[in-house]
N, C-alpha and C positions, 0 to 999 in steps of 0.2 A: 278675253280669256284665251284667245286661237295665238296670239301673241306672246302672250306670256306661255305658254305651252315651248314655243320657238325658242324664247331667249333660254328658259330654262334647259332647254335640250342644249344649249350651247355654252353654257354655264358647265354640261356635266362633260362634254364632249371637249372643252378646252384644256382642261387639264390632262384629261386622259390623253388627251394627243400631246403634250409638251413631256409627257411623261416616259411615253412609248418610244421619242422622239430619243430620250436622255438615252433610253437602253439601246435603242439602234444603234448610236454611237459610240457602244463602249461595247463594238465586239471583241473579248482580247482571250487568247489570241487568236491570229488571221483564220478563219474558218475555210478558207477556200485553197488547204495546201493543196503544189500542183499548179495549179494555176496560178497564171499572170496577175496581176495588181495592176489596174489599170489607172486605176484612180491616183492622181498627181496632186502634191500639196506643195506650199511655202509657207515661211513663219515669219513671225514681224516679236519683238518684243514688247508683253503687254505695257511693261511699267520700265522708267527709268530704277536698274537694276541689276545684280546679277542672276545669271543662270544657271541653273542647277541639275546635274543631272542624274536621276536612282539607280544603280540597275535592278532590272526587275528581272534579268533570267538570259540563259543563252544555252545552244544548243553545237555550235559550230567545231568541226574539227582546226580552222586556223586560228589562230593568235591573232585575237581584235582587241580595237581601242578605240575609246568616242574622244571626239573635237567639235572645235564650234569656229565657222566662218562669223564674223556680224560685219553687213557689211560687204561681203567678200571678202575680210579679212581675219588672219586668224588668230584666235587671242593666245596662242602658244601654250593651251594647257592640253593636254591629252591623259587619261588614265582609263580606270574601271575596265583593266582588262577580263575579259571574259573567262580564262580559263582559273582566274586567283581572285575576284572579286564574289561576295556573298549580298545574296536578295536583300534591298535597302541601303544599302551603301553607296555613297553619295560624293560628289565629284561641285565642285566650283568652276565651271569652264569661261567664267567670265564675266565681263562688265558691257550691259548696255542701255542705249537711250531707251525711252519709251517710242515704237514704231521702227527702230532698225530694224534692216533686213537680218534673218535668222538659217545657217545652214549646215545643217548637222554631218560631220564627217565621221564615218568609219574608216579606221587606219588600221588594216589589215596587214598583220607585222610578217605573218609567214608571208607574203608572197613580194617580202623587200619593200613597206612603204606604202604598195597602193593602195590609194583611198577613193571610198565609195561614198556618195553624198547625197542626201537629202533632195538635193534638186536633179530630176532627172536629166536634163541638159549637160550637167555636167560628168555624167558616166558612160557616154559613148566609147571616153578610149580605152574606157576599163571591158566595154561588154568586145566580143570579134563579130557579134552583129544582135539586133535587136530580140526582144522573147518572143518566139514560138507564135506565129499565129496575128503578130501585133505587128502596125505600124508604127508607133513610136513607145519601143519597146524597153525606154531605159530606166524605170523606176525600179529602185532597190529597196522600197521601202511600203511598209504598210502603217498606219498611223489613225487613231482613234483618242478620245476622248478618258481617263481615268477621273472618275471621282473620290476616290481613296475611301469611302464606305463600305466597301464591298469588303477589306481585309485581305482581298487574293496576294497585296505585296504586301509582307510586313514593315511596319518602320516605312511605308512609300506615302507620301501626301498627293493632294489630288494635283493632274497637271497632263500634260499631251504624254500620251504614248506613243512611241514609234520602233518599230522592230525591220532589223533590217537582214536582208538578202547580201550575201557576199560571196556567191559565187558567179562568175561568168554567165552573163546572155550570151548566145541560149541553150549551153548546157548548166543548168538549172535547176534545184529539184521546187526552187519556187514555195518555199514554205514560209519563209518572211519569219524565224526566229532564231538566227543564226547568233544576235547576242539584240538583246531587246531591255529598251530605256524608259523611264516618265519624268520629262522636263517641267521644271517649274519656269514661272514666269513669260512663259511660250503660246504666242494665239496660233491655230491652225489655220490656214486659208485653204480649202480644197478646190481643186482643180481652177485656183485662178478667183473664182466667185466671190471670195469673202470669205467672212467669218461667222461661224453660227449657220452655213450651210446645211439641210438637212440631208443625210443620208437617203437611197434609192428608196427604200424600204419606209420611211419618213416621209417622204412625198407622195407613196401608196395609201400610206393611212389619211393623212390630210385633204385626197381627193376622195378615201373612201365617206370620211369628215362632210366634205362639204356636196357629196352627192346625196346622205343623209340629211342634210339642213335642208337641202335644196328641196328634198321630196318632200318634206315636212310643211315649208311653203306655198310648193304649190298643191297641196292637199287642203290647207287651209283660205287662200285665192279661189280654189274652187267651191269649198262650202260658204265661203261669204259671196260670189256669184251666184251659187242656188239660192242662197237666201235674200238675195233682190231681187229673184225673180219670180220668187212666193209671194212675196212681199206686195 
């Protein structure tokens, strides 16, 4: 019976944690304006395909425009500028294999061309030195999960979010929604790890999870040792 007490507690506990899991990763937008984005991503594409991109909103005094490296190379389409594009409206940026590499560029037209990109490595010569407070200070972006139920984009299907910074490290104001997108056909890999990563807050619960199971065990370990010892 002390068994089945255990598995059923784990039965009620895994869902809630895959669930909690889904909403940590769909904070949009970045909640920590101000501050840095420390958290580094890459993309790979899911399916042999193309990529699609919505926009979902912008906020920025310059003249942007989304691209897509695959590859490192760029499939020469660029649009959905920020100051003339409306929520839902949608861009072809291209054709790729299932697992190419994935790099999203912002082409920031006021300042002649320069382009700020998804992969932080590649924004050094854009920043005059790293954000405030960081050692490797060049991420322009913040990036989170969309399931498209929510309705917060109209006309937007479910797929990666990612809002990007386009002002200079490190004068900054670090808000990460300077003009902001949801790719289809786009897996996230954060900081390197993979995919399917949990979020900080996501790794909080599933140890809160399994310190709960844990005590549950050994609460029952220990009434089946008193009861061989009655016994």
């Amino acid at each position: 019976m002390s068994r089945n007490v255990v598995v059923a507690a784990l039965a009620c506990f895994l869902p809630w944690l895959a669930m909690s899991q889904a909403q940590a990763g769909s904070i949009i937008p970045y909640a920590s304006i101000g501050t840095y984005n420390p958290v580094s991503y890459t993309y790979t594409a899911a399916s042999t395909g193309d990529i699609t991109a919505y926009f979902t909103g912008a906020s920025a005094g310059y003249d942007n425009q989304i691209g897509l490296l695959v590859n490192g190379v760029s499939t020469g389409v660029v649009g959905l500028d920020d100051h003339t594009s409306t929520i839902g409206q949608s861009l072809d940026l291209g054709h790729a294999q299932a697992g190419d590499s994935l790099t999203f560029v912002l082409d920031i037209i006021s300042s002649g061309g320069t382009m700020v990109y998804s992969d932080p490595a590649m924004n050094a010569s854009y920043d005059t030195g790293p954000a405030t407070g960081s050692t490797n200070g060049h991420n322009h972006i913040y990036s989170t999960t969309y399931d498209g139920s929510s309705g917060q984009f109209a006309g937007v299907p479910s797929g990666v979010y990612i809002a990007f910074e386009d002002l200079s490290f490190p004068s900054s104001d670090y808000d990460y929604n300077d003009e902001t997108f949801v790719f289809t056909n786009a897996v996230p890999h954060l900081g390197g790890q993979g995919p399917g990563v949990p979020e900080p807050a996501s790794w909080a619960l599933m140890l809160l999870g399994v310190g709960v199971v844990g005590s549950m065990m050994r609460a029952v370990r220990a009434k089946t040792n008193t009861s061989a010892i009655v016994a």
